[in-house]
C-alpha positions as CSV (number, residue, x, y, z in Angstrom):
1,X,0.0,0.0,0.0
2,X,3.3,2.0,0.7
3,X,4.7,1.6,-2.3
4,X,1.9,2.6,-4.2
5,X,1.0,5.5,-2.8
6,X,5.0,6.6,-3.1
7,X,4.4,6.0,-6.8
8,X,1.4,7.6,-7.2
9,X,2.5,10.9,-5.3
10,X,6.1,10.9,-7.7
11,X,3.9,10.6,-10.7
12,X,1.6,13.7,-9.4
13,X,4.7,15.6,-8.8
14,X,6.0,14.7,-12.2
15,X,2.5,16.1,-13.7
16,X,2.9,19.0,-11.7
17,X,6.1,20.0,-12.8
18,X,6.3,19.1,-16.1
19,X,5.7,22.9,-17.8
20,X,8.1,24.3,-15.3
21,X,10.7,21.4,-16.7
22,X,9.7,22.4,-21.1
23,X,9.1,26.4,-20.0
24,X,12.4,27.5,-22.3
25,X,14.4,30.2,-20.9
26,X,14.2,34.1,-21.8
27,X,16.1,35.2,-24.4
28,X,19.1,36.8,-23.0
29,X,20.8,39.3,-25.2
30,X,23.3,39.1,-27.6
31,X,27.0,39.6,-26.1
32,X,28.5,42.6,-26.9
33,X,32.1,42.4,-28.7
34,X,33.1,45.8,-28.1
35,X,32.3,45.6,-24.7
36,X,34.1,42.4,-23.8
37,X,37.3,43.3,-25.6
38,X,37.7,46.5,-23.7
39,X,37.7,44.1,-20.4
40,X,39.5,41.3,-22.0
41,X,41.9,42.1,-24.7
42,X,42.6,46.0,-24.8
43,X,45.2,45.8,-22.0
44,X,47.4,44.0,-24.2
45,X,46.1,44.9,-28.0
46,X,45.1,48.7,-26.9
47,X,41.7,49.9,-27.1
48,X,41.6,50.9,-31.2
49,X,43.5,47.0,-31.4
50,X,46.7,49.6,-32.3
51,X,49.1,47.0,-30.2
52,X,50.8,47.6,-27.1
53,X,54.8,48.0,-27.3
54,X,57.2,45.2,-25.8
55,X,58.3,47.0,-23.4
56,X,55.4,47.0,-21.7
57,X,55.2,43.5,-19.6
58,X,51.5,42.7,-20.8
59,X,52.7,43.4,-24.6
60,X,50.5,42.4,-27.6
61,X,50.4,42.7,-31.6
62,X,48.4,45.0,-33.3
63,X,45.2,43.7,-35.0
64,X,44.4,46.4,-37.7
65,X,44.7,44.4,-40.9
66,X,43.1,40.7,-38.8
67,X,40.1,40.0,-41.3
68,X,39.8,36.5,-40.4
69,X,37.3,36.2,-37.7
70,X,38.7,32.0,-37.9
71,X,41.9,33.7,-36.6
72,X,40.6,35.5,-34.0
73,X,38.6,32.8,-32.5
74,X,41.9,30.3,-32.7
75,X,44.0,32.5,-30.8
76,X,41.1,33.1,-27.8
77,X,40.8,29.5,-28.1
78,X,44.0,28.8,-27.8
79,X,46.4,31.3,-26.5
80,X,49.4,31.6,-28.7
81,X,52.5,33.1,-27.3
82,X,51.7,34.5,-23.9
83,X,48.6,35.3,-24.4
84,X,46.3,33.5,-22.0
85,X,43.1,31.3,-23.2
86,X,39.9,32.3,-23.1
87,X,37.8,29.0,-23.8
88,X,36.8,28.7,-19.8
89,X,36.4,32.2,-19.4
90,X,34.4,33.0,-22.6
91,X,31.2,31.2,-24.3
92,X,31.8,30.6,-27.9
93,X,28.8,33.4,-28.7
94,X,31.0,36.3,-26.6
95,X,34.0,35.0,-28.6
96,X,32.4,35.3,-32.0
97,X,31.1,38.8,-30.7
98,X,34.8,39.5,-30.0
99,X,36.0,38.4,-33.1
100,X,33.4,39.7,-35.0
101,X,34.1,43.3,-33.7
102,X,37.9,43.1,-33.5
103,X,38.0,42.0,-37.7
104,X,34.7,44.5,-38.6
105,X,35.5,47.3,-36.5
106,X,39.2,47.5,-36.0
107,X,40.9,45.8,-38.7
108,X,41.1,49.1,-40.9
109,X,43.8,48.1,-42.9
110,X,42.8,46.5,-46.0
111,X,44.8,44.0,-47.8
112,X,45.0,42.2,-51.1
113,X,46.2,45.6,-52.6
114,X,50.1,44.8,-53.3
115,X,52.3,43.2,-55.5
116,X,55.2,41.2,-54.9
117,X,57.8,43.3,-57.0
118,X,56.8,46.2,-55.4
119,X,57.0,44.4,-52.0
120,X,60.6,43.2,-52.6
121,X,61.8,47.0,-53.3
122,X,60.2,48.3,-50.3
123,X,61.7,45.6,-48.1
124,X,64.9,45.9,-49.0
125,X,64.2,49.8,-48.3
126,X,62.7,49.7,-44.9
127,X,63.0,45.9,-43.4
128,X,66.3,45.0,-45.1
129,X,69.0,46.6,-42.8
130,X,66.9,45.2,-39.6
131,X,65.2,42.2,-40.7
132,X,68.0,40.8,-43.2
133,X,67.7,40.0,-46.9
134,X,65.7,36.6,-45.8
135,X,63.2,38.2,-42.9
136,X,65.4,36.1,-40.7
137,X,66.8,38.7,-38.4
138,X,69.9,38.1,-37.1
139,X,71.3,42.0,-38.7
140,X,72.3,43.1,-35.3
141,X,73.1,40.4,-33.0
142,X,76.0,42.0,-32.1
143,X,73.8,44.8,-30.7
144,X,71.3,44.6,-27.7
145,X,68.3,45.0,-29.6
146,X,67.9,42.3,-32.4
147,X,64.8,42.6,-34.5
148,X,63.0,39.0,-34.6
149,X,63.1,36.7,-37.4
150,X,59.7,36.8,-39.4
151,X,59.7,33.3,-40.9
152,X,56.9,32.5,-38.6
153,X,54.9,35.3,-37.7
154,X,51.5,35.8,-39.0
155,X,51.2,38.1,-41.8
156,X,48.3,40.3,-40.6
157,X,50.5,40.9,-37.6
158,X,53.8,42.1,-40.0
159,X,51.0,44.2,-41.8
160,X,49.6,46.3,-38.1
161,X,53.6,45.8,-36.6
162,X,54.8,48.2,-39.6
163,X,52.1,50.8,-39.4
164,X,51.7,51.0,-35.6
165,X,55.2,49.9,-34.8
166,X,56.5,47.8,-32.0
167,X,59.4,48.2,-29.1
168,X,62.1,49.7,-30.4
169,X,60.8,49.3,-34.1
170,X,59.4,53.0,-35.1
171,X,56.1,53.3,-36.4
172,X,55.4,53.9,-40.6
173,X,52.5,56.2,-41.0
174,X,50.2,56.8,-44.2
175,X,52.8,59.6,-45.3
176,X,55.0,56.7,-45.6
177,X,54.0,53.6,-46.7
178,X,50.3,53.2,-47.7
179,X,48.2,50.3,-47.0
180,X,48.7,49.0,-50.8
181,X,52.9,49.3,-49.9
182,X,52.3,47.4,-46.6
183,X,50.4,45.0,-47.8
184,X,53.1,44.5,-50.9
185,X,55.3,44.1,-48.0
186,X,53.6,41.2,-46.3
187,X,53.2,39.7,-49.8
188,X,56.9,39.9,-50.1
189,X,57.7,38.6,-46.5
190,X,54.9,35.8,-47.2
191,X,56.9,34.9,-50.3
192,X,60.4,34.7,-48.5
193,X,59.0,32.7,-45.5
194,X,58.8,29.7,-48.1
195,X,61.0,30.7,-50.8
196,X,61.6,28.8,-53.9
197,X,64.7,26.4,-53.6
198,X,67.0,25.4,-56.5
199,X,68.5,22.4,-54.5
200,X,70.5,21.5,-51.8
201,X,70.9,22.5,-48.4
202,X,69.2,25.9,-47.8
203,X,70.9,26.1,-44.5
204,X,68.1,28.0,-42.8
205,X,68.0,30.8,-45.0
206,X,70.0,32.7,-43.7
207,X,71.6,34.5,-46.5
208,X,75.4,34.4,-48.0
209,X,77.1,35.4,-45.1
210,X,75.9,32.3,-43.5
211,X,76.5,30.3,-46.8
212,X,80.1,32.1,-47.1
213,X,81.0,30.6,-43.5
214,X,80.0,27.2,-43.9
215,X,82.0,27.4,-47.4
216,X,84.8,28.5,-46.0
217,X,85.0,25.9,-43.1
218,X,84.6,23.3,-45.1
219,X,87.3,24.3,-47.8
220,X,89.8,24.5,-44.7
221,X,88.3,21.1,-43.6
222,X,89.2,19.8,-47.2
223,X,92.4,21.4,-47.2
224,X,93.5,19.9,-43.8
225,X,92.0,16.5,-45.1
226,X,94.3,16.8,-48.3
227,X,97.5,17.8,-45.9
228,X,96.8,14.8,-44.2
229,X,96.8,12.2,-46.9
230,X,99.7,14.1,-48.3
231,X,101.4,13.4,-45.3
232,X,100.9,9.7,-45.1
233,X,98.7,9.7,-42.6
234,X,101.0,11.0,-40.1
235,X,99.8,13.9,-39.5
């Protein structure tokens, strides 16, 4: 008797509450990008996504010519570099609001405007005597600022580092280089980050200096080989 009137009063309560259990929830309202990236990311990107310099402990690349929402979501996904991850802090709607507004709103620079040839000139111009002739750094290792080797860095971030500037690299404004000459540029760097190769050992790229060393040690290697045998194997 028990048992069945514990069943029947479950099944009551189950009546009872089944609209409260199917009532959907209110409609909350859509996140806001702009507001969530001046919490979460303009301490680090700045508040126009104009990049905050290296000297600065909580340092981050500008965003001004990011048009790839994909990319945006990746690196709050993610966290490349320093950069911390936002996938337990953030819902996936608040991070496509983010990224949505960062590469509608910010991203000013357009690209797809350049040409290599043009690109190559204007490296060697501006980049060359920092970056080296292969965008590997390296130029001034002898010095206490060395600018970074670009063989890896995202385009979109060489296209916003060059007008904005970075650290100790100065800024290039409109009366400059133009968006079409950065983005010839970028096209330029994109080309030498995977340059065409005629054969053998590329040795890293690193340009003829590095090739003339590594020819050099191994003509005295030769020579000292040769001297050897010459010798009888005596030394």
């Amino acid at each position: 008797m028990l048992v069945r009137l514990f069943w029947g009063f479950l099944f009551l309560f189950y009546i009872g509450a089944q609209p409260a259990f199917c009532q959907q929830p209110a409609d909350s309202p859509a996140p806001d990008g702009q507001d969530i990236y001046a919490q979460r990311c303009a301490e680090c990107h700045g508040s126009r996504g104009q990049g905050v310099s290296a000297t600065i402990s909580m340092a981050g690349p500008p965003l001004l010519a990011v048009h790839d929402p994909a990319t945006v979501l990746t690196a709050m996904e993610v966290g490349p570099s320093h950069m911390p991850r936002f996938a337990f802090v953030l819902s996936i709607d608040q991070m496509r609001a983010v990224a949505a507004y960062v590469t509608q709103q910010l991203a000013v620079m357009p690209m797809n405007q350049g040409s290599l040839p043009d690109g190559g000139k204007l490296y060697r111009l501006y980049c060359n005597p920092c970056h080296g002739p292969t965008v590997r750094g390296g130029v001034l290792a002898f010095t206490d600022v060395n600018p970074p080797s670009l063989a890896n860095t995202s385009l979109p971030v060489v296209a916003g580092v060059v007008r904005t500037g970075l650290g100790p690299m100065p800024p290039f404004p409109p009366q400059v280089l133009s968006d079409k000459q950065i983005d010839s540029i970028v096209k330029y760097v994109q080309f030498m980050q995977h340059p065409p190769n005629a054969g053998g050992s590329p040795l890293g790229y690193f340009g003829p200096v590095a090739e003339g060393f590594i020819a050099w040690v191994a003509l005295f290697v030769i020579i000292g080989v040769c001297t050897w045998i010459e010798k009888g194997g005596k030394g």
